[in-house]
N, C-alpha and C positions, 0 to 999 in steps of 0.2 A: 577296562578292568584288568585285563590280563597285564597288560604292561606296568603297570601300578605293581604286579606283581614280580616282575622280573628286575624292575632299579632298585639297586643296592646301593646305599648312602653309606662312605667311608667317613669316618671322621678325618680331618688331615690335622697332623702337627709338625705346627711349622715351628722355626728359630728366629731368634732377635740377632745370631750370633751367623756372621757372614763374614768370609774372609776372616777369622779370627777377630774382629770388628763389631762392635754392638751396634745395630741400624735398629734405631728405636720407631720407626715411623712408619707403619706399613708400607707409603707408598714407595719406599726406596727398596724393600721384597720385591714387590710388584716393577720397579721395573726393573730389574735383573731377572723375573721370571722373564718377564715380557723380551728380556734379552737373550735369555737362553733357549726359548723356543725358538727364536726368528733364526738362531745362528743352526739351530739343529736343522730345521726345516725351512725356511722360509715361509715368505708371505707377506700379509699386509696389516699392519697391527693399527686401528682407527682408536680414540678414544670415544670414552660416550656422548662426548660434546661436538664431535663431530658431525655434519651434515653432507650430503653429498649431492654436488648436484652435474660433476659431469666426470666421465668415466676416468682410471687411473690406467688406461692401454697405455697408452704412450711414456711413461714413466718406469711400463715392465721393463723395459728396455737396457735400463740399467743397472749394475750393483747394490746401490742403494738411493734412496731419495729421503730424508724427514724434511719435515715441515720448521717452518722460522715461526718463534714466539711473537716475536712479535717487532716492531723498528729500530730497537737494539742489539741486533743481529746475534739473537739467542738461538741457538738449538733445540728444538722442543721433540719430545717423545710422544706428541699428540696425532703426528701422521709417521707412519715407519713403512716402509715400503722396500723387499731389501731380497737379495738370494742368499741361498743358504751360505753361512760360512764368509760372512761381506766382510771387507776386511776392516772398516769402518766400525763394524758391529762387537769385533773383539777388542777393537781400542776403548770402544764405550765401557763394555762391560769390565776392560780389564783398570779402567780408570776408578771405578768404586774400591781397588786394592789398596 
């Protein structure tokens, strides 16, 4: 009960307007958020389709790792795994410019 008492629910408003750029589609917000945290902080961005069945240690190891879409040799933003400030991470994000 207490805690019920303590979360404060902020509205957020967001923009369609990025990069001077109208990005009509949420998920193209989403993933420039999803790129501005990983570049600020790092970490390991999973999506919800995701499953895991064996650990991501070995992969810390380096600056960045994503995942392939699939045998098209696409780039997909469904596994991101990356340190802060990757330099891979600011090519992505500066490619929606």
């Amino acid at each position: 009960k207490d805690l019920r008492r303590r979360i404060v629910i902020v509205p957020y408003k967001y923009t369609t307007n990025i990069f001077n750029r109208m990005y009509i589609y949420g998920k193209q917000r989403i993933d420039l958020l999803i790129l501005m945290i990983l570049m600020n902080y790092g970490g390991i961005y999973l999506d919800h389709s995701i499953h895991l069945f064996n650990s991501f240690d070995k992969y810390r190891k380096f600056e960045m790792v994503i995942g392939w879409e699939n045998k098209d040799s696409s780039v997909s933003n469904q596994i991101i795994i990356a340190n802060r400030n990757a330099r891979f991470l600011r090519a992505w994000f500066d490619s929606y410019r």
